[in-house]
C-alpha positions in Angstrom: 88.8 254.7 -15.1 88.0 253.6 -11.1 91.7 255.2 -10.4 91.0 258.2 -11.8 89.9 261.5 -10.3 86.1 262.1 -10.2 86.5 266.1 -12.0 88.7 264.0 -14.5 85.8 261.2 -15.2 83.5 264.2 -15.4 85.3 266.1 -17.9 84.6 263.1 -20.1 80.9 264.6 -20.5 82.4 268.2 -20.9 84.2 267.2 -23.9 81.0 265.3 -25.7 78.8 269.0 -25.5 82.2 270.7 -26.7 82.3 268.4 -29.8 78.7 268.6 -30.0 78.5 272.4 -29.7 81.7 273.0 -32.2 79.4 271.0 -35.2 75.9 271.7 -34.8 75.5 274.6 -37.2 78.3 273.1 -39.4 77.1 269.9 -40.0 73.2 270.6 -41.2 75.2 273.2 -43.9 77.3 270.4 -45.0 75.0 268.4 -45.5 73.0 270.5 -47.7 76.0 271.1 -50.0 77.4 267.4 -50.1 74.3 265.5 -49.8 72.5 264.0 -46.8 73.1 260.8 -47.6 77.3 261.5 -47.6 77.5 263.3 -44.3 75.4 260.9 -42.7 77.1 257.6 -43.6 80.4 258.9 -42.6 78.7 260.1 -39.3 77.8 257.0 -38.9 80.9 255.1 -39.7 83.3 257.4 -37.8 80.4 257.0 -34.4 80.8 252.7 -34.9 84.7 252.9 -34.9 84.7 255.5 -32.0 82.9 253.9 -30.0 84.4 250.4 -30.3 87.9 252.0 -29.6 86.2 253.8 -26.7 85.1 250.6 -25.4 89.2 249.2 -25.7 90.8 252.5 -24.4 93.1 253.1 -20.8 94.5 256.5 -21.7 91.8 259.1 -20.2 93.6 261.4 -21.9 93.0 259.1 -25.7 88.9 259.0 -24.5 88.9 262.6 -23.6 89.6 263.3 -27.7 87.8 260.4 -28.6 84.3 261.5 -26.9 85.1 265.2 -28.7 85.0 263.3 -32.0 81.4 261.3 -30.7 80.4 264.7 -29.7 80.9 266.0 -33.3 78.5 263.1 -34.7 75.7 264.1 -32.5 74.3 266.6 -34.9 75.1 264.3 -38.0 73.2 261.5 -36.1 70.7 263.3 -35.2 69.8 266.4 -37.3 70.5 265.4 -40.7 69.6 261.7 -40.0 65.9 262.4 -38.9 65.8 265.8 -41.9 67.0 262.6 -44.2 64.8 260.1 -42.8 61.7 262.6 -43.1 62.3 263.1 -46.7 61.4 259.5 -47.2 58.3 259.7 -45.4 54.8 260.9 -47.1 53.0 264.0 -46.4 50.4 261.8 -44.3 52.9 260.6 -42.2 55.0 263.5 -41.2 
């Protein structure tokens, strides 16, 4: 990554919000068809294996599609994990 081109290490950001933006009205739907507890393992599972091949990559073009696919967790993480974690939780607590 220190040989590349500064607009192409920045793109690597770009392509996180595009996968973020493409799922974060799919995913919440999803998961209230399938069950929260489905969507959210296999977030979960697909964000660990992305981000220990991220970690072995030296194609910038293989981490470009590979932060697109981290990007699509984000709403799994973090939508349906806290709606699913909050349904565990007492009225008292909330």
């Amino acid at each position: 990554m220190l040989c590349e081109s500064r607009n192409r290490v920045g793109l690597l950001g770009s392509c996180y919000f595009m996968g973020t933006f493409s799922t974060i009205l799919l995913l919440p739907v999803l998961a209230d068809i399938y069950g929260r507890q489905v969507i959210y393992n296999i977030v979960m599972i697909m964000s660990v294996i992305l981000q220990l091949t991220l970690m072995l990559t030296y194609s910038i073009d293989f981490a470009y599609y590979q932060m697109v696919l981290m990007g699509m967790t984000f709403a799994g993480k973090n939508i349906v994990g806290m709606t699913y974690y909050l349904e565990f939780m007492g009225q008292e607590k909330q």
